[in-house]
N, C-alpha and C positions, 0 to 999 in steps of 0.2 A: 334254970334253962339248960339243956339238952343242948352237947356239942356241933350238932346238927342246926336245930334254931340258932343259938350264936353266929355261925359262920353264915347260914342266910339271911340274918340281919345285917350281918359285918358286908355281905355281898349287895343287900339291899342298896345299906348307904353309897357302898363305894360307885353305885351305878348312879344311884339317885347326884350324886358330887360328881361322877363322869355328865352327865346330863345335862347339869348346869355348867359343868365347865367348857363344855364343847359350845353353850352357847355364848358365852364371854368369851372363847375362842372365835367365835364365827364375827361377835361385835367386833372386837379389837383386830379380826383381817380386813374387814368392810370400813372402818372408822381408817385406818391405815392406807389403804387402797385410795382412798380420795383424797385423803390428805396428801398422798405425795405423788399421784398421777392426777386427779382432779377429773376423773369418773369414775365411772360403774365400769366394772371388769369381774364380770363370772365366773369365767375359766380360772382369771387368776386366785381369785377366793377359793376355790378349790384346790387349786395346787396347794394354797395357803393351810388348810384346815383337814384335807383329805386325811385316813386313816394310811395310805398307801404312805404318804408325807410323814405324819406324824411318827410312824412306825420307824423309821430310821434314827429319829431323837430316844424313842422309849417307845413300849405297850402302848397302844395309842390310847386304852381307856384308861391305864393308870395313869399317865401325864393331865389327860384331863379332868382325871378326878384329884388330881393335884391341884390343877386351874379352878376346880371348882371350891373344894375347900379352902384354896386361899381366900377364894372370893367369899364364901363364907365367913368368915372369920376377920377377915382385913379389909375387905373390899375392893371396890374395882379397879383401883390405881396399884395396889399391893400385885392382884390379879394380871394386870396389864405389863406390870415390869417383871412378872415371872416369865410372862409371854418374851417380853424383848429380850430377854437375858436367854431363854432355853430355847425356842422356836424362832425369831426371828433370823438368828446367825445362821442356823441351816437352811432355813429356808432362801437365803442371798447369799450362800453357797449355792443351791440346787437353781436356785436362776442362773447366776453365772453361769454353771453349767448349761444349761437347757438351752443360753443364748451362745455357747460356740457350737452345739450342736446343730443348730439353728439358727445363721444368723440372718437380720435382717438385710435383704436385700436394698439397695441408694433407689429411691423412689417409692417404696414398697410399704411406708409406713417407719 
Protein backbone atom coordinates (compact mmCIF):
# COMPACT_ATOMS: atom_id res chain seq x y z
CA UNK A 1 0.00 0.00 0.00
CA UNK A 2 1.14 3.52 -1.27
CA UNK A 3 1.97 6.21 1.54
CA UNK A 4 -0.78 8.09 0.04
CA UNK A 5 -3.69 5.06 0.32
CA UNK A 6 -2.43 4.64 3.97
CA UNK A 7 -2.94 7.95 5.13
CA UNK A 8 -6.55 8.12 3.36
CA UNK A 9 -7.56 5.09 5.06
CA UNK A 10 -6.04 6.19 8.27
CA UNK A 11 -8.28 9.53 7.42
CA UNK A 12 -11.15 7.36 6.30
CA UNK A 13 -11.43 5.83 9.82
CA UNK A 14 -10.57 8.59 11.75
CA UNK A 15 -13.79 10.45 10.05
CA UNK A 16 -15.92 7.34 9.95
CA UNK A 17 -15.00 7.25 14.42
CA UNK A 18 -15.61 11.28 14.28
CA UNK A 19 -19.07 10.35 12.88
CA UNK A 20 -19.90 8.01 15.27
CA UNK A 21 -18.73 9.84 18.03
CA UNK A 22 -20.38 13.07 17.39
CA UNK A 23 -23.36 10.86 17.61
CA UNK A 24 -22.83 9.46 21.12
CA UNK A 25 -21.85 13.02 21.67
CA UNK A 26 -25.23 14.27 20.61
CA UNK A 27 -27.02 11.06 22.71
CA UNK A 28 -25.15 11.63 25.98
CA UNK A 29 -26.00 15.88 25.57
CA UNK A 30 -29.91 14.98 25.01
CA UNK A 31 -29.93 12.03 27.62
CA UNK A 32 -28.34 14.73 30.11
CA UNK A 33 -30.43 17.54 29.30
CA UNK A 34 -33.71 15.83 30.59
CA UNK A 35 -32.23 14.24 33.08
CA UNK A 36 -31.27 17.12 34.89
CA UNK A 37 -33.59 19.93 33.53
CA UNK A 38 -36.64 17.55 32.68
CA UNK A 39 -37.09 18.71 29.01
CA UNK A 40 -36.20 19.46 25.59
CA UNK A 41 -33.80 22.30 25.17
CA UNK A 42 -32.26 22.77 21.68
CA UNK A 43 -30.36 25.62 21.93
CA UNK A 44 -28.85 23.94 24.80
CA UNK A 45 -27.91 20.73 22.94
CA UNK A 46 -26.03 22.83 20.88
CA UNK A 47 -24.10 24.90 22.97
CA UNK A 48 -23.44 21.19 24.33
CA UNK A 49 -22.07 19.41 21.21
CA UNK A 50 -21.28 22.48 18.75
CA UNK A 51 -17.78 22.49 16.95
CA UNK A 52 -17.45 26.24 18.13
CA UNK A 53 -17.88 24.39 21.93
CA UNK A 54 -16.00 21.50 21.34
CA UNK A 55 -12.96 23.44 19.78
CA UNK A 56 -11.95 25.05 23.00
CA UNK A 57 -11.38 21.26 24.80
CA UNK A 58 -9.51 19.89 21.44
CA UNK A 59 -9.87 19.67 17.34
CA UNK A 60 -13.48 19.17 17.47
CA UNK A 61 -13.08 15.99 14.99
CA UNK A 62 -10.29 14.58 16.93
CA UNK A 63 -12.05 14.42 20.35
CA UNK A 64 -14.84 12.87 18.66
CA UNK A 65 -13.26 10.52 16.95
CA UNK A 66 -11.87 9.70 20.29
CA UNK A 67 -15.72 9.43 21.62
CA UNK A 68 -16.15 7.26 18.84
CA UNK A 69 -13.46 4.87 19.20
CA UNK A 70 -14.08 4.48 22.62
CA UNK A 71 -17.34 3.64 21.83
CA UNK A 72 -16.13 1.26 19.69
CA UNK A 73 -14.13 -0.75 21.45
CA UNK A 74 -15.70 -0.28 25.33
CA UNK A 75 -18.92 0.96 24.67
CA UNK A 76 -21.37 3.45 25.62
CA UNK A 77 -20.87 3.78 29.25
CA UNK A 78 -16.88 3.74 28.63
CA UNK A 79 -18.07 6.50 25.83
CA UNK A 80 -20.21 8.42 28.14
CA UNK A 81 -17.48 8.88 31.16
CA UNK A 82 -15.12 10.09 28.57
CA UNK A 83 -17.84 12.59 27.82
CA UNK A 84 -18.15 13.52 31.71
CA UNK A 85 -14.57 13.61 32.34
CA UNK A 86 -13.40 15.93 29.00
CA UNK A 87 -16.61 17.79 27.86
CA UNK A 88 -18.85 18.16 30.63
CA UNK A 89 -16.47 20.40 33.04
CA UNK A 90 -16.01 22.86 30.25
CA UNK A 91 -19.00 23.01 29.18
CA UNK A 92 -20.34 24.10 33.20
CA UNK A 93 -17.57 26.50 32.93
CA UNK A 94 -18.98 28.00 29.65
CA UNK A 95 -22.57 28.14 31.23
CA UNK A 96 -21.41 29.78 34.34
CA UNK A 97 -20.11 31.92 32.05
CA UNK A 98 -22.73 32.65 29.61
CA UNK A 99 -25.13 33.02 32.91
CA UNK A 100 -23.13 36.36 34.32
CA UNK A 101 -23.11 37.41 30.99
CA UNK A 102 -26.61 37.03 30.87
CA UNK A 103 -28.31 36.91 33.76
CA UNK A 104 -31.85 35.96 34.32
CA UNK A 105 -33.97 38.56 35.10
CA UNK A 106 -36.81 37.87 38.94
CA UNK A 107 -39.75 36.96 36.84
CA UNK A 108 -38.41 36.21 33.53
CA UNK A 109 -37.91 32.56 33.79
Amino acid sequence: MTASLSKQRISNEVLSRAWIGDAVLSLWARLRILKEDGQLDGEKCIRMTSNQFLSTIKEPSELEAEIGKLYQHSGLDAAFALIERSVLPAFERQEKNRRKRNPVKPGTG
